[in-house]
Each structure stands twice: as C-alpha cells, then as structure tokens.
SERO-4910 file (N, C-alpha, C, O; in steps of 0.05 Angstrom, whole numbers):
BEGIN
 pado doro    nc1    nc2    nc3   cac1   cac2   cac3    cc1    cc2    cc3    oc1    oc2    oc3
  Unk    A    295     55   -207    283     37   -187    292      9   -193    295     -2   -214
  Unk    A    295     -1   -170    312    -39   -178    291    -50   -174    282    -50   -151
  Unk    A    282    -59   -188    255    -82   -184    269   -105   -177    293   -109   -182
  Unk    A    250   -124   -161    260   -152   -159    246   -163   -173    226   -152   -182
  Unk    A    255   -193   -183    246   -212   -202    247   -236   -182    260   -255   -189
  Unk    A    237   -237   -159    228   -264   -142    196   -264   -134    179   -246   -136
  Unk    A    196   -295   -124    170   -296   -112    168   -275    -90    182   -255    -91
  Unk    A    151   -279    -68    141   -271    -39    138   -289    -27    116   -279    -19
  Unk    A    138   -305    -18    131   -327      6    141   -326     33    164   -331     41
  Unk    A    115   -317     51    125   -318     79    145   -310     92    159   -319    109
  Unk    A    142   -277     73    158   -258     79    185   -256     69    197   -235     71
  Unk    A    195   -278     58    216   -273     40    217   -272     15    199   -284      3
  Unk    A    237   -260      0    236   -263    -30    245   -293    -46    261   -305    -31
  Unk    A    241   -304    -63    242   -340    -61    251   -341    -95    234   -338   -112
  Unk    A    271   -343    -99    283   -353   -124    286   -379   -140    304   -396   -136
  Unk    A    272   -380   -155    276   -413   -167    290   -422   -193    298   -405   -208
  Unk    A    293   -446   -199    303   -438   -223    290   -448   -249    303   -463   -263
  Unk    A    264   -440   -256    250   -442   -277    247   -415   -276    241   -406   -254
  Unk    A    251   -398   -294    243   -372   -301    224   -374   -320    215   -394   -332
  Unk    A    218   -340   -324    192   -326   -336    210   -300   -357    219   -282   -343
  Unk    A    214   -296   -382    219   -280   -394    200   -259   -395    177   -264   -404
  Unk    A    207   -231   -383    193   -213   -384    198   -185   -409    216   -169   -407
  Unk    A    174   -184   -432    178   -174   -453    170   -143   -451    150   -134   -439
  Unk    A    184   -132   -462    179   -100   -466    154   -101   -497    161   -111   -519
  Unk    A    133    -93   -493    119   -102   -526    124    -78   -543    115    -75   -566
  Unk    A    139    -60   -529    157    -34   -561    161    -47   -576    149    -50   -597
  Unk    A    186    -61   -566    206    -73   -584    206   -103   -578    210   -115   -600
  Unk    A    204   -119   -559    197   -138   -558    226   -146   -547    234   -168   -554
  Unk    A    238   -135   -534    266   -134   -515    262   -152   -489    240   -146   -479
  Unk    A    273   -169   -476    273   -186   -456    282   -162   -429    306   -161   -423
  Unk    A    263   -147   -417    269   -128   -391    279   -147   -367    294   -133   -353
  Unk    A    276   -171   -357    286   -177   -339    280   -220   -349    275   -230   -371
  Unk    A    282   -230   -324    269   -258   -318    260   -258   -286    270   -249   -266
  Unk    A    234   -273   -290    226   -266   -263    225   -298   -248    223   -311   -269
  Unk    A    224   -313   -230    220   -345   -223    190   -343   -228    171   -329   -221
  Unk    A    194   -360   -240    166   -381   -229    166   -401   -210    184   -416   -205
  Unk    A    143   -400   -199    135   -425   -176    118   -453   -181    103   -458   -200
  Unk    A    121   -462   -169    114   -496   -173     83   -498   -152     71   -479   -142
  Unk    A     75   -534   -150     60   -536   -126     77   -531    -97     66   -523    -76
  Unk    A    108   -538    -97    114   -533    -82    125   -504    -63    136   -505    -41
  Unk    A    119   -486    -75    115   -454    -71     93   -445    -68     88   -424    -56
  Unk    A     70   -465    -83     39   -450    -77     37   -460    -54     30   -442    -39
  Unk    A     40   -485    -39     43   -495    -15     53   -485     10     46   -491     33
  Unk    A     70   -467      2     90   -458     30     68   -429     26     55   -420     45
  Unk    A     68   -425     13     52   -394      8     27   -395     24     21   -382     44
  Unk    A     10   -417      7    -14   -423     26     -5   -422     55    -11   -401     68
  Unk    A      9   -444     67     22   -440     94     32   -419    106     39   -421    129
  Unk    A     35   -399     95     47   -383    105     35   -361    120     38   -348    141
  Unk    A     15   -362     89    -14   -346    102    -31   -357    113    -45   -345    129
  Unk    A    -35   -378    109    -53   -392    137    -43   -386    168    -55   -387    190
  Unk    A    -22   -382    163     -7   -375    197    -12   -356    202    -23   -353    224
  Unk    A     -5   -330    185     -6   -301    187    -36   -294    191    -41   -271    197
  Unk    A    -54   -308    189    -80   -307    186    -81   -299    219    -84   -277    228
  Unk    A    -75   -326    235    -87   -324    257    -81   -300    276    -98   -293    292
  Unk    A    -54   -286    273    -52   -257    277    -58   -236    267    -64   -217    281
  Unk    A    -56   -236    238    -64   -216    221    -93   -206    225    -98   -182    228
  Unk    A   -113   -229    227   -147   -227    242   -149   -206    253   -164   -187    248
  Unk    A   -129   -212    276   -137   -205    305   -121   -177    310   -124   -169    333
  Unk    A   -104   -158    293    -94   -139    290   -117   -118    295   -141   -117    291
  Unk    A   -100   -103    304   -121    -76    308   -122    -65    283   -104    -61    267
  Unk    A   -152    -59    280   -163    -42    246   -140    -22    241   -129    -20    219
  Unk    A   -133     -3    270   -117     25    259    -93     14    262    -77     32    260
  Unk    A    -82     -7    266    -55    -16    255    -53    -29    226    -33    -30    212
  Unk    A    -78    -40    218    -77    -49    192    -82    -29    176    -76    -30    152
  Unk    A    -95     -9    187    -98     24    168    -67     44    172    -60     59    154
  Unk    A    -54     42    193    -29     51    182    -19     40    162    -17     53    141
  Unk    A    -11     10    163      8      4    150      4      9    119     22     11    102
  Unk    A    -38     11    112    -47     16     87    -33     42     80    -14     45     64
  Unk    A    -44     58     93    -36     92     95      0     86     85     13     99     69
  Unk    A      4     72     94     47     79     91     57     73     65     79     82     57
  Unk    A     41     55     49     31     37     29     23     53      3     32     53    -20
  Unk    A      1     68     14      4     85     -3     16    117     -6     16    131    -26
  Unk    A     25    122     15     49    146      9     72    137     -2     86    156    -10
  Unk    A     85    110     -7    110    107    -11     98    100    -44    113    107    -62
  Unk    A     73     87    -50     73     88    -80     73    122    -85     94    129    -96
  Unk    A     59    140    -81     57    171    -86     89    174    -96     96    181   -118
  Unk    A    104    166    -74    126    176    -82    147    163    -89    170    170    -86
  Unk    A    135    136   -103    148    124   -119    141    127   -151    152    120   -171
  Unk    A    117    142   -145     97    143   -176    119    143   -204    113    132   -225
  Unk    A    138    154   -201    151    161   -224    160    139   -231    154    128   -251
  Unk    A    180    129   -211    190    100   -222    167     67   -229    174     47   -241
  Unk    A    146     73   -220    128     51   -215    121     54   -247    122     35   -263
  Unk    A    113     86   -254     94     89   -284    121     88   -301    113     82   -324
  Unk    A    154     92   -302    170     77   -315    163     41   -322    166     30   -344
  Unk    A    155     30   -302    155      6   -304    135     -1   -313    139    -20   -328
  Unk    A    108      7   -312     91      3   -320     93      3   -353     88    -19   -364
  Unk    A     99     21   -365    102     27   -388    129      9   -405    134      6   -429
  Unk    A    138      2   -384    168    -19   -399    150    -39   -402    143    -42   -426
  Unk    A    137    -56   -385    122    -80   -384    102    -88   -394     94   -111   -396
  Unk    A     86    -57   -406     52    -71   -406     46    -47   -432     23    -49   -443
  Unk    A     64    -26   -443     67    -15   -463     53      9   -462     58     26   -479
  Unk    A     36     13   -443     13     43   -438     42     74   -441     65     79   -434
  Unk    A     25     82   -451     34    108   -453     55    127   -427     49    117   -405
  Unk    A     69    143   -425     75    154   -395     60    154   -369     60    146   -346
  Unk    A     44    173   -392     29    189   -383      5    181   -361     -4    191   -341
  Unk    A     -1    151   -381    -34    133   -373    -14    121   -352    -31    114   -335
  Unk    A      9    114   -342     15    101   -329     25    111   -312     31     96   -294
  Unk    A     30    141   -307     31    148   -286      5    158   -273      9    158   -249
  Unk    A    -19    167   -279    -44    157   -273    -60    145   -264    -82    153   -256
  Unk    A    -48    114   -265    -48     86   -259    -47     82   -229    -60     69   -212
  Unk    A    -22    100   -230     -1     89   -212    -18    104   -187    -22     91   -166
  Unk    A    -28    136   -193    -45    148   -169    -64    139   -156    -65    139   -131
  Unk    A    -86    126   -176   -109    115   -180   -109     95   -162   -126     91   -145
  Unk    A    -77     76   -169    -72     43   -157    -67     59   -120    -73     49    -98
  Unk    A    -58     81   -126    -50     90    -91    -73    101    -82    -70    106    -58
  Unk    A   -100    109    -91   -115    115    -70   -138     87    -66   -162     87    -57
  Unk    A   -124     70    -73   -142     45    -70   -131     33    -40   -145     23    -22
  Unk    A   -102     37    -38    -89     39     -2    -99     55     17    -99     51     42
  Unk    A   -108     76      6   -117    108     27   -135    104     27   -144    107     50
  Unk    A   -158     94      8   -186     96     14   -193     65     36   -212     67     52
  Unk    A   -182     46     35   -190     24     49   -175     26     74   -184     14     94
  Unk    A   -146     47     77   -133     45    105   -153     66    125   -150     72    149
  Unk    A   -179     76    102   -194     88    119   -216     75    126   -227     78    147
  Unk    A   -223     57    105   -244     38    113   -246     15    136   -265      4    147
  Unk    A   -218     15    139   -203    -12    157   -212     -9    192   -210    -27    208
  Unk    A   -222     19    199   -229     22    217   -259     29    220   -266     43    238
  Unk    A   -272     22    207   -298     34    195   -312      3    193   -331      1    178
  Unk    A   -304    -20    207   -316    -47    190   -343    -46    208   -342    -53    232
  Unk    A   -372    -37    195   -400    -37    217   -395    -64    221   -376    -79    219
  Unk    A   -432    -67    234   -441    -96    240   -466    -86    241   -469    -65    228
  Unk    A   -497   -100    256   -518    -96    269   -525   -102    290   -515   -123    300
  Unk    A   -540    -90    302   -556    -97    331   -580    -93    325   -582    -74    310
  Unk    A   -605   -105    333   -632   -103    321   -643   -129    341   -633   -149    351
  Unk    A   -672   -113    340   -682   -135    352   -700   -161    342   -713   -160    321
  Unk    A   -700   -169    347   -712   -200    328   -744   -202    334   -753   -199    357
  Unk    A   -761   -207    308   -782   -201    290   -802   -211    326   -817   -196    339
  Unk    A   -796   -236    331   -818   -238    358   -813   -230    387   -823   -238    408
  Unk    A   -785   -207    379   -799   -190    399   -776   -194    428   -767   -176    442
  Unk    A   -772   -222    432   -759   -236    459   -727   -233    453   -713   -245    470
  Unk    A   -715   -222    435   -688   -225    435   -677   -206    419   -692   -189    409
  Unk    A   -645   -204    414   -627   -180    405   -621   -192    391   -627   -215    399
  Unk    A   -607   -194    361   -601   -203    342   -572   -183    337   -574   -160    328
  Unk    A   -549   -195    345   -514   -183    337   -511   -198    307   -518   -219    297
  Unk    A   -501   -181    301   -486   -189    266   -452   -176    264   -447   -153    261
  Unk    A   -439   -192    265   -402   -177    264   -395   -188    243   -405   -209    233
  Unk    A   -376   -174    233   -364   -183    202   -329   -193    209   -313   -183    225
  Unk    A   -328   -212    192   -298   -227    205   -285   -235    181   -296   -249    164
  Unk    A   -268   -228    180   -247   -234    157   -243   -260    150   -232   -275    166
  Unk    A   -253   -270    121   -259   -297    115   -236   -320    115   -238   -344    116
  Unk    A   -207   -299    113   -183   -326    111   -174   -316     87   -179   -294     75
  Unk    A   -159   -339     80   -125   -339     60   -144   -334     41   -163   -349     43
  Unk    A   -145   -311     15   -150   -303     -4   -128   -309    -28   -105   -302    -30
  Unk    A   -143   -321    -42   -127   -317    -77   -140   -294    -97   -163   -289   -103
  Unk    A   -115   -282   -105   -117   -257   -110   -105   -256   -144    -80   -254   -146
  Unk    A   -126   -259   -179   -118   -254   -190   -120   -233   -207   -141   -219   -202
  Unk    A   -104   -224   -227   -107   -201   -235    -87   -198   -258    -64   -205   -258
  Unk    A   -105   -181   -285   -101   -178   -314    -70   -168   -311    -55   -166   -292
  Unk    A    -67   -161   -342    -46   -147   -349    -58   -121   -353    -41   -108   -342
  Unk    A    -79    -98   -362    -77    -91   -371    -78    -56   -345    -73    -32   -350
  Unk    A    -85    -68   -321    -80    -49   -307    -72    -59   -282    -87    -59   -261
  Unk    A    -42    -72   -283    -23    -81   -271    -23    -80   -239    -21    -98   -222
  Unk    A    -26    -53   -236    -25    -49   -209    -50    -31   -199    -54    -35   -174
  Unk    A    -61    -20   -205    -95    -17   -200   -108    -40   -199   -127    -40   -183
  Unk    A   -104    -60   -212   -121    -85   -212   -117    -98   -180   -134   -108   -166
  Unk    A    -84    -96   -176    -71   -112   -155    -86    -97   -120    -97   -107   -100
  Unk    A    -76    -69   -129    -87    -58   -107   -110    -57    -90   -112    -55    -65
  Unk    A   -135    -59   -120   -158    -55   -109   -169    -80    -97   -191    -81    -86
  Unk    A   -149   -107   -100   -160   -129    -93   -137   -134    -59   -143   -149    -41
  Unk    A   -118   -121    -59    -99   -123    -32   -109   -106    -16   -107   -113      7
  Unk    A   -120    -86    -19   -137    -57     -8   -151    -69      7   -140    -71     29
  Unk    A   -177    -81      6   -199    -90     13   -198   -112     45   -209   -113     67
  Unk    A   -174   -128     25   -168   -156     38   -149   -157     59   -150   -174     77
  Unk    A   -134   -140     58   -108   -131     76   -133   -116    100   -141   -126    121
  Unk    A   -140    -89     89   -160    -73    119   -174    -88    132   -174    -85    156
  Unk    A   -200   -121    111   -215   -130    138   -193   -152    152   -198   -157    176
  Unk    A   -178   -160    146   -161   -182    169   -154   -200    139   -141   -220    147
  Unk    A   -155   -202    120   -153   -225    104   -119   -230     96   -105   -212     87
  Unk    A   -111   -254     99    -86   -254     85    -89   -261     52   -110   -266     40
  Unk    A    -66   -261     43    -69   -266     17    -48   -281      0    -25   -287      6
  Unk    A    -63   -285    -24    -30   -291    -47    -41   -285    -75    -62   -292    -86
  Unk    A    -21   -270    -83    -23   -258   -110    -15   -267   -128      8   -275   -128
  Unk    A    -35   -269   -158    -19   -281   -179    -31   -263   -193    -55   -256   -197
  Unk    A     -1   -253   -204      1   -231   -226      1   -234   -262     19   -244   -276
  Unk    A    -16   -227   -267    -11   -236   -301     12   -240   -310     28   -221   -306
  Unk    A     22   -263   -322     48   -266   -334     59   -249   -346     83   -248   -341
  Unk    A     52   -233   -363     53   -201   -380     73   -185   -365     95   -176   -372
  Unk    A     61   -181   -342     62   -160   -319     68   -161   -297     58   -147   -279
  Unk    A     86   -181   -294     87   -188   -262    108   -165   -244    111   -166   -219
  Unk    A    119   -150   -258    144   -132   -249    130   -111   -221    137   -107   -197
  Unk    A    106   -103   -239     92    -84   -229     75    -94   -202     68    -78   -185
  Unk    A     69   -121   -201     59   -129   -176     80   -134   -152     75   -132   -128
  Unk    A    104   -142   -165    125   -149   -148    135   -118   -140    132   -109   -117
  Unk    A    143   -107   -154    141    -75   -132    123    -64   -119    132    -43   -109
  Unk    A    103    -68   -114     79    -60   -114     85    -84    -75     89    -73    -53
  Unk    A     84   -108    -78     92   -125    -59    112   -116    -43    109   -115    -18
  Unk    A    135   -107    -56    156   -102    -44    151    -70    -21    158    -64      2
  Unk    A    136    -57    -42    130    -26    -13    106    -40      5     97    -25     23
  Unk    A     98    -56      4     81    -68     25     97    -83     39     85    -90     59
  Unk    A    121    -94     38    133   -106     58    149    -71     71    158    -64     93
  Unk    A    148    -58     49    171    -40     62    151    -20     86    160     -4    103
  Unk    A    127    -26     82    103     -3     97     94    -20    124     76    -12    139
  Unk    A    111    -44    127    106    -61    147     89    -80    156     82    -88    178
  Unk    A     84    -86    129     57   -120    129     80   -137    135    102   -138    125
  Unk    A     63   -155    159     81   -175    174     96   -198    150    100   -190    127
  Unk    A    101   -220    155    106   -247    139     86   -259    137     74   -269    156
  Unk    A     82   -260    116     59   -289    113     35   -268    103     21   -277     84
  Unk    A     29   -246    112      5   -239    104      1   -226     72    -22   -219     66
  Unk    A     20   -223     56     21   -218     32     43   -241     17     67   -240     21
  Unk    A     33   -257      1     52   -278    -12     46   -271    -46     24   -264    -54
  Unk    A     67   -273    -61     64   -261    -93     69   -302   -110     89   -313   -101
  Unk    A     59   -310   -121     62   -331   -138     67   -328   -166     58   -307   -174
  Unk    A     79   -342   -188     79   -342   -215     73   -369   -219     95   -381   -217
  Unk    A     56   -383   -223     50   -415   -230     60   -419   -261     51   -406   -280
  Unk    A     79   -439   -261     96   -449   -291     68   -459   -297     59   -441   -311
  Unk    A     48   -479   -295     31   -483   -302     -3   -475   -291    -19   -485   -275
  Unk    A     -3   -455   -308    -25   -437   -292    -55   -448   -290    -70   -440   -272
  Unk    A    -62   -464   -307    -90   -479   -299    -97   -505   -275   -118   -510   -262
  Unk    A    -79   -515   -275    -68   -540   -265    -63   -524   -224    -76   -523   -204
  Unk    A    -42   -518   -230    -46   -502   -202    -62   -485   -194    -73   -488   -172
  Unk    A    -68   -466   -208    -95   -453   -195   -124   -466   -191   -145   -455   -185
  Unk    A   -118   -499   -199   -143   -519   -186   -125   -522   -160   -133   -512   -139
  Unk    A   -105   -533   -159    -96   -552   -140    -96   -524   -115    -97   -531    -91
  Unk    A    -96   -503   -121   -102   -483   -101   -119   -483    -89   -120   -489    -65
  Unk    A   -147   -475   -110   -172   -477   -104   -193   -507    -85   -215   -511    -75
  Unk    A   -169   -519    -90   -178   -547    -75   -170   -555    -54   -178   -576    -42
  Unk    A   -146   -531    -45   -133   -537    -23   -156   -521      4   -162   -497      0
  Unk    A   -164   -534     27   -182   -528     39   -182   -508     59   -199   -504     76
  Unk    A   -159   -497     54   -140   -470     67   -149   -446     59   -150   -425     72
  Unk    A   -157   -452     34   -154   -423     18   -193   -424     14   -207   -441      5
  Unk    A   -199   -396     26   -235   -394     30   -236   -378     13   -259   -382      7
  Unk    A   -224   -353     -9   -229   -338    -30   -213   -330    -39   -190   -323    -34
  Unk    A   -235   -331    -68   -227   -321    -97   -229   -299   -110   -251   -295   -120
  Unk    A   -209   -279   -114   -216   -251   -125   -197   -258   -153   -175   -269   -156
  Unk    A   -216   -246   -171   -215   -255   -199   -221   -234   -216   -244   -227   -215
  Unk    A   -202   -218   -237   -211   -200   -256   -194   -207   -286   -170   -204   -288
  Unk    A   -215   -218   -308   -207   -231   -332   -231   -239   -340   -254   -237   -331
  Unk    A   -222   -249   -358   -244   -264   -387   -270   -285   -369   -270   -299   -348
  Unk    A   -289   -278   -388   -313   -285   -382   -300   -316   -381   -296   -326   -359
  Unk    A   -294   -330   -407   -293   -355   -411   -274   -369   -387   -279   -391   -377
  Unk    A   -248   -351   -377   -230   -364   -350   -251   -357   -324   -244   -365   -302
  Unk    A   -268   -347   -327   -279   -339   -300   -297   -364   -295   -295   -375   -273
  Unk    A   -313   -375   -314   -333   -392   -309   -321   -415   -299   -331   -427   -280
  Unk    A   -292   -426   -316   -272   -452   -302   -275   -444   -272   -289   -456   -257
  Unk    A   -259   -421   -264   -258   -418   -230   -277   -424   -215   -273   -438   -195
  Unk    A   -299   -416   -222   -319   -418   -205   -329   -440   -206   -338   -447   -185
  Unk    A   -332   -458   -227   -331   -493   -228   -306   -502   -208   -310   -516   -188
  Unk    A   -280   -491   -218   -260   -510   -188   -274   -496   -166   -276   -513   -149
  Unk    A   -286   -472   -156   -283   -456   -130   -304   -479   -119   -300   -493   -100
  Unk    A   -332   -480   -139   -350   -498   -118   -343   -528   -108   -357   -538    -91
  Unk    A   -324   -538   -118   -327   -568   -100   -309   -559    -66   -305   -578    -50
  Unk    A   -300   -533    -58   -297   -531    -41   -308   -506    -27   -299   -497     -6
  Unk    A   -334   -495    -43   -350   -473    -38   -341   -453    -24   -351   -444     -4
  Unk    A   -313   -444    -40   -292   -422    -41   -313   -398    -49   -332   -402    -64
  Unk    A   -307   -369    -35   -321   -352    -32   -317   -336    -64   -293   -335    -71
  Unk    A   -331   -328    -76   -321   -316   -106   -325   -286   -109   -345   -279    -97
  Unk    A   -315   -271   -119   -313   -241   -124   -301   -244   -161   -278   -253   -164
  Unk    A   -312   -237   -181   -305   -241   -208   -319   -214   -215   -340   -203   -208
  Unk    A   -294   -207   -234   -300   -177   -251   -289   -199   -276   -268   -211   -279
  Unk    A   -321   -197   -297   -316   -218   -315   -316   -200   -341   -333   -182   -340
  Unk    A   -300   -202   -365   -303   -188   -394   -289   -196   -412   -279   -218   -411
  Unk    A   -286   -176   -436   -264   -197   -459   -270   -178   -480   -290   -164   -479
  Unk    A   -256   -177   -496   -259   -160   -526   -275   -157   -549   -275   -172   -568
  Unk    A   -287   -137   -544   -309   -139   -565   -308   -122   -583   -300   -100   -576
  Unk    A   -317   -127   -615   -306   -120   -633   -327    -92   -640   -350    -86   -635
  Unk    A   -302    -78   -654   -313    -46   -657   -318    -44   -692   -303    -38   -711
  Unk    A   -342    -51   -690   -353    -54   -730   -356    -25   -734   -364    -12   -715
  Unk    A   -347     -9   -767   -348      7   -777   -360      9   -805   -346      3   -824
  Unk    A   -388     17   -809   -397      8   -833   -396     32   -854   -391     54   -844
  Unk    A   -403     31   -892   -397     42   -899   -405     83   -891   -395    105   -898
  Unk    A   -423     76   -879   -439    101   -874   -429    121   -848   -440    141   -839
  Unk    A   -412    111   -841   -403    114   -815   -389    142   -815   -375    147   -834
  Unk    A   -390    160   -795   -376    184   -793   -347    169   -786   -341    162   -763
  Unk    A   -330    166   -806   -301    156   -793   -289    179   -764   -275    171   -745
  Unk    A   -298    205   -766   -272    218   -747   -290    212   -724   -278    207   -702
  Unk    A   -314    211   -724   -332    203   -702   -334    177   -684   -339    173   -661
  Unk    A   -326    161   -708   -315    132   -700   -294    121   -686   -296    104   -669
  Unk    A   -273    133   -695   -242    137   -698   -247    150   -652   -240    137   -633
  Unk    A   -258    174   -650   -258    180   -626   -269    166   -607   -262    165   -583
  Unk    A   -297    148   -623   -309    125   -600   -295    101   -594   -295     88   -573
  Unk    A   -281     98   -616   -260     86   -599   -235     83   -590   -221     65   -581
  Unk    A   -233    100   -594   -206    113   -573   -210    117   -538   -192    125   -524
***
C-alpha cells in the first residue's frame, strides 16, 4: 500500500517543506517523512471547510451515508494493508491491528446508517396554545484530535459522527501516527467526500496553533481524546470563544504489585 506523507487541505494533498520524521518503535527505523503545517495551512484548512460547510450542511443524509458506507468497504478491503501500517507506526501486534482496523470500519457503517436517522421533536408546549419543533443542525467546521494509540479507531469514530450530521472538519493526528490517519483521509477522498469537507493538519508547533485555531471564530468544535492534563488547556482556549467540547479525558496509571501478590494473577490483570 503507498501511503502518502502530505497534508489534506481543500481537497488537495499540500507538501511543505518542514517535515516530521516518522519512527517505526521495533527498531526505531525512520518509515517515511511526513510535512508539517504552519498558521498558514491551518488557515487555508479552516477556509476550506468553512466553504464546504455551506454545501456539505445541506447534502442529503443518504448521500452523506453512501459516501460513509463506501468508506467503509474500501477500509474492509484495505484491512490488510492499513493493519501493516498500523503496526510499522504505532508498534501493536498484527494481529491487534488488524482488529483495529475492523472496529475503525464499522465506525463508517454504523453512522452511514445513522446519517439518515438524525430525529428532532414535535410536542406541545406546557400552556397548552402552541407546538414546540426542535431540529438538529450540524454545528460547523470541527477540530478533530486524536491519540497515538488507536490511530485510526480514534480518527474514525470522531469523522463518523461529524461527516453523517453535516459537519466539516480538520484532523490532527498524533505525531506518532500520522500515516494511519492520512490513509484513512485518503479512502475518504477516494469514497467521494467533496473538497474542503475533510482537511488533515500536522502543526510544527502544536500548542501555539491549536490556540490560534481555537480562537479562530470559524471553527465551533472540539473533539478531543488524550490526557486529562492537555484536555483541561483546551477547554480553557475553547471558552474565550465558547467552542462546543466533546473530550474523552485519561492518562497512565500505575499497576502496584505488592509482596503478597499472586504474580501469574497479576501478570494477567495486566495484560
């Protein structure tokens, strides 16, 4: 499988010349270089999907559920090469990574089914004299981040969601792992998501731009899965522009073994 090593922006692939060394952690082998992007790439990106927005909205649900549906048959049957890559980049076993890779594809099938499925309410209001409508509307340009340690399940389950109600997006992929988002991007352009409505970023300076993102008044949400301690920063930048938040927050916690301890018992809890 030929992976690409570029951005996504507004439908094209975008080459720069600050790169990103991308490490195999076997051996610690340089697998490719991927660009990184600047403010001036988060910029066009933003723009790009702000544009794609105003059509992407207004798309019919079962056109935004094909293209999910196509999305995820071409990962199915890309599975083999995707859980190759997975495993060059992020070190998981074959096996867990071709697993991954299923798991990451019914996160496309299950929302290209949801995509036509978006309720609302009708009810009548408490005194009696009126109807009360409630419709649900796709909030706008989404920032979309996501761990290393489940590369493309992480990616999916946050493009799944956001792609079926109308949302455009832009992705920033753990530095670790960015191979696997960028293919992952690439069968979504190949399954026929327009321009602009899927953009991939690598920020050379990742704290610094992901404010100047968050502050840009374009961008209405934040989907976020990482460390408790980076989660709480975001949501400090998200409120001075009361950016919409979605955070799956955690971090490593230590596995004590004392002298009394059944080791083979131990040894399995945490595994």
């Amino acid at each position: 499988m030929q992976v690409k090593n570029q951005l996504f922006i507004g439908g094209k692939w975008v080459e720069t010349n600050e790169k990103l060394d991308v490490f195999n952690p076997a051996d610690e082998s340089v697998i490719t270089q991927v660009s990184l992007s600047s403010d001036t790439e988060h910029d066009a990106a933003i723009t790009a999907a702000e544009k794609a927005f105003l059509t992407w909205s207004k798309t019919a649900p079962r056109v935004r559920a094909e293209i999910l549906r196509k999305a995820f048959e071409l990962m199915v049957l890309k599975s083999d090469q995707l859980a190759e890559l997975i495993t060059k980049e992020n070190g998981k076993v074959l096996s867990d990574a071709k697993s991954e890779i299923l798991y990451a594809a019914e996160f496309f099938r299950w929302f290209s089914e949801e995509a036509v499925r978006i309720n609302g309410e009708y009810r009548e209001a408490p005194a009696g004299d009126k109807r009360i409508l409630v419709t649900k509307q796709p909030i706008g340009v989404s920032l979309l981040i996501t761990p290393w340690n489940f590369p493309a399940a992480m990616a999916t389950r946050k493009l799944g969601p956001a792609l079926a109600a109308g949302c455009t997006v832009i992705l920033k992929p753990a530095s670790e792992t960015p191979l696997t988002a960028i293919a992952i991007v690439e069968i979504l352009e190949q399954a026929g998501v327009p321009a602009g409505v899927v953009n991939l970023i690598l920020p050379q300076s990742v704290g610094s731009s992901i404010s100047k993102i968050l502050h840009d008044k374009r961008v209405r949400n934040l989907s976020f899965t990482g460390s408790t301690e980076v989660g709480r920063i975001l949501l400090k930048e998200a409120a001075d522009c009361v950016v919409r938040c979605s955070m799956e927050l955690g971090g490593n916690a230590p596995f004590i073994v004392l002298d009394d301890a059944d080791l083979d018992l131990a040894v399995s809890g945490a595994l």
